[in-house]
N, C-alpha and C positions, 0 to 999 in steps of 0.2 A: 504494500500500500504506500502511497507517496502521498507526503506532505506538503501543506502548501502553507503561505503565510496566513496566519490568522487560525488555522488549525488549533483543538485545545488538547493539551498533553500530559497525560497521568501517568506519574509514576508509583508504580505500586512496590509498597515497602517488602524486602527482601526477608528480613528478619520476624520474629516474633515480636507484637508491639509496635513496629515502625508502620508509623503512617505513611499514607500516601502526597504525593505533591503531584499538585496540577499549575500548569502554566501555558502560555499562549506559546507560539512558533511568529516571531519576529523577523526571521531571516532563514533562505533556506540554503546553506550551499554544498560545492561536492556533484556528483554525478547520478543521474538518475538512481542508478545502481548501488551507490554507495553514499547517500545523502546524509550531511552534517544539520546540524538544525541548531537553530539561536534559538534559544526558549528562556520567555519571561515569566518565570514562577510570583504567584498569588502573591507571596512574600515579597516581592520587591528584585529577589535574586539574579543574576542570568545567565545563563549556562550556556556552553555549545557541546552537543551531544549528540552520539550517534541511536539509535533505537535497539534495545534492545528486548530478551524474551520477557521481562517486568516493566513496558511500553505501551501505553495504548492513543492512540490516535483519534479524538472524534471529527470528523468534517463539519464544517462550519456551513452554514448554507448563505 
């Protein structure tokens, strides 16, 4: 699935107890195939990130 700007992105906690973070896709770079993604979490933070199996994606309409 590929992402686009404006997409909302949830990461779900690995461990036991950790919560989840969601944040926006602000920027998308890299290659279709292997896309990096700028992500502005809830909190203020911003990350570049690749997607991984604790990833999920919603489309923005």
């Amino acid at each position: 699935m590929q992402a686009s700007v404006g997409d909302r992105v949830t990461i779900h906690g690995r461990t036991v107890g950790a919560g989840n973070r969601s944040g926006e896709v602000i920027e998308v770079r890299g290659t279709p195939e292997a896309q990096l993604l700028v992500v502005r979490f809830d909190d203020g933070h911003q990350a570049l990130m690749s997607r991984g199996s604790d990833c999920e994606i919603t489309h923005v309409a």
